[in-house]
N, C-alpha and C positions, 0 to 999 in steps of 0.2 A: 078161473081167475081172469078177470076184465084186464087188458091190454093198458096200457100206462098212456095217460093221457098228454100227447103234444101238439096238439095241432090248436093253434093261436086263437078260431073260434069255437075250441070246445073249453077252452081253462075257464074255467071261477077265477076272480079276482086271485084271493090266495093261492091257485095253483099255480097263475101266472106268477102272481110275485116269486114264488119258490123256484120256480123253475128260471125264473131270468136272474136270481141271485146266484144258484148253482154253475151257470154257463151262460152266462149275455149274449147269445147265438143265436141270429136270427137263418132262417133257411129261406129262400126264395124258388119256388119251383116258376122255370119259363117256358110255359105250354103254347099251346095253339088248340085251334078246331080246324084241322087239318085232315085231308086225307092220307093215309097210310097205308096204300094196296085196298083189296078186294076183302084180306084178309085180318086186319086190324083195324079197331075201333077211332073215331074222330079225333076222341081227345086222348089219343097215344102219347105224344110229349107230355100235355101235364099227368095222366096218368100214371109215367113213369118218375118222370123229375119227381114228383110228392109222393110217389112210394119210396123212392131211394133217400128222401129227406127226411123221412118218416121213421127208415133205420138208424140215421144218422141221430135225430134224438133222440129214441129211444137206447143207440150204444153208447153216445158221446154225451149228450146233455144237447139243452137249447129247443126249441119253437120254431114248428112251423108254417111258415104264412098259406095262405089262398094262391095255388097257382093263378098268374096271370094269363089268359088266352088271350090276348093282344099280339102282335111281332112283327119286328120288319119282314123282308123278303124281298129279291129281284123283283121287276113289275117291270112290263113291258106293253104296251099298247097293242093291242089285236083287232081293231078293227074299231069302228061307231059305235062309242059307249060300252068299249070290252074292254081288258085289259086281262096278260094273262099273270100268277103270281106264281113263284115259286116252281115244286114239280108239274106244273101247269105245261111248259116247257121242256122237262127234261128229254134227255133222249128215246128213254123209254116211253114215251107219249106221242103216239104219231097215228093221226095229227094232232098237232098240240092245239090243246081243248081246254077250259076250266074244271077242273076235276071235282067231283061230287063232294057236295060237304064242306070245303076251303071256306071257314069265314071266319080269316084273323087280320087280314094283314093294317098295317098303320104303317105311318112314315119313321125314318128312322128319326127323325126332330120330336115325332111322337110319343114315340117309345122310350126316348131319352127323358123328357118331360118328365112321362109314369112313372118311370124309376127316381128321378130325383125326387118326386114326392114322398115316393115310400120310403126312400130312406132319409127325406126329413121327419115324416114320422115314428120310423123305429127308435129315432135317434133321440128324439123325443120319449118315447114311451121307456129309453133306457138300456136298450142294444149296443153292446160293442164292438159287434161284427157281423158280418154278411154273409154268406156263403149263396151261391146263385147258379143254378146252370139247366140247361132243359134244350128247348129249341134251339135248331142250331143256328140262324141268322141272331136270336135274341143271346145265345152264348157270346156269339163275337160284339153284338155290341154291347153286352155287358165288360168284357174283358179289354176294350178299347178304352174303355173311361176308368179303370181302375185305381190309376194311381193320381189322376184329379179329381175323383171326386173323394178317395182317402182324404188327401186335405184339405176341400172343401168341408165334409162331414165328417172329419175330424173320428173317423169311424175306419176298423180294418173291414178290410174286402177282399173276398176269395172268389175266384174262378178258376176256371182250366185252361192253365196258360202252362210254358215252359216245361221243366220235368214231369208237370204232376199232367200237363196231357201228356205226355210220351204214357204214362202205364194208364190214363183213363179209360174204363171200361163201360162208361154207362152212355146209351146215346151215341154211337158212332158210327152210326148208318141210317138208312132212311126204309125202316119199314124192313128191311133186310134182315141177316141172320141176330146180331145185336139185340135189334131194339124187338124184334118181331119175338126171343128168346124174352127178352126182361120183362114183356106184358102178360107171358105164358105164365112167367114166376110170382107177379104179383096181382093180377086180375083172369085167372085160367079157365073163368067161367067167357070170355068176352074174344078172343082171336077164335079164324073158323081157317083153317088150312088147306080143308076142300074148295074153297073160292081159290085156289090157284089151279093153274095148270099143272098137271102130274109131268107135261113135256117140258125138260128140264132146256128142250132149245129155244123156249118160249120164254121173253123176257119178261116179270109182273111187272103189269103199266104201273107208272108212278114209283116206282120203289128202284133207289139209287143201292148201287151193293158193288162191291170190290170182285166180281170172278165168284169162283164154285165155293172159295170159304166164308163166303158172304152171302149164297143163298138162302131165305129165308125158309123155302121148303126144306131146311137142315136144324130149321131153329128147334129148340127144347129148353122148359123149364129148369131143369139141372145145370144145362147154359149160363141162362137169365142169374141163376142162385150163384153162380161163380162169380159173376160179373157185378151182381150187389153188392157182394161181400167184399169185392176188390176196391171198388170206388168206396164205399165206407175207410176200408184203411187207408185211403189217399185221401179223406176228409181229413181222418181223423192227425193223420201225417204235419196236415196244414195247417190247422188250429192247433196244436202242441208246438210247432214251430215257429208261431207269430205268438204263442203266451196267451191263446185265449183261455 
């Protein structure tokens, strides 16, 4: 049996109209072409954001858009014609270098743009609400503009703000146990574990993580599968309670 079709450029006309009369929900996954360790793939944020939005219309109803790989990020000048972005700098980076792969970043005046566009256009095509979340600089400024751009576009808009971050489980680390768990869960052909150190004193360059329950050398797809399933009920939590 073929999987139920929601992803915004695979519907036929009529599947579209059916499915945005069912649940006028649009999904936004906010990705990057980022590095993620040694041991996860480039496009980790949007791989995860659009798999975990992917459940949400398949359990909940509604459509999901085209990860965007654009995003802001810290940016810091490093020298004649460098600049570093992001984990480029973190502490686990020493010396701090441009790390392999990084090619997202835009301004945050940029990114604000992008987005107002597309939700001029969802608004357009007949969407009553939003739901948005991936990368973590493109999280926060999605969740900054929330409640101006509701009445500008006259459209609801969900993020992971207040309650529903206190229990969010998807994307809450960098490469770490979390997200290095949720790409095992839904792409397990593509993370390689042997590119880390087996020496647990050895911190993975690039990869931000909370202490030892935050290492990624602990991650597991069984993990990743708790942790979809938890943020789907915090979607689902959110859209029931704004009446979409």
């Amino acid at each position: 049996m073929s999987e139920t079709k929601v992803r915004y450029a695979d519907l036929l006309p009529h599947e579209f109209r059916a499915r945005l009369k069912a649940r006028p929900v649009a999904y936004l996954p906010l990705g990057t072409l980022e590095w993620h360790g040694e041991h996860l793939p480039l496009g980790t944020d949007a791989i995860i954001s659009e798999a975990l939005f992917v459940r949400c219309a398949r359990e909940l109803g509604g459509i999901v858009l085209p990860p965007v790989h654009l995003g802001p990020d810290r940016i810091k000048p490093a020298g004649p014609g460098q600049t570093l972005i992001g984990m480029d700098y973190h502490e686990s980076v020493e010396p701090a270098r441009p790390l392999d792969g990084s090619c997202y970043w835009v301004s945050q005046g940029f990114f604000a743009a992008l987005v107002d566009a597309i939700l001029e256009q969802l608004r357009r095509a007949g969407f009553k609400a939003v739901v948005a979340d991936g990368h973590g600089p493109s999280r926060g400024s999605w969740v900054s503009h929330l409640k101006e751009r509701e009445e500008r576009f006259g459209l609801t808009l969900i993020g992971v703000t207040g309650e529903m971050a206190q229990g969010w489980t998807s994307m809450m680390d960098h490469a770490a146990r979390n997200e290095t768990s949720l790409v095992m869960a839904v792409r397990p052909e593509l993370p390689d574990l042997s590119q880390l150190s087996p020496d647990r004193a050895v911190a993975p360059v690039g990869v931000g993580w909370g202490g030892p329950k935050g290492d990624p050398r602990d991650a597991s797809a069984a993990y990743g599968e708790a942790c979809l399933a938890a943020a789907v009920k915090l979607v689902q939590r959110e859209l029931d309670a704004k009446g979409v």
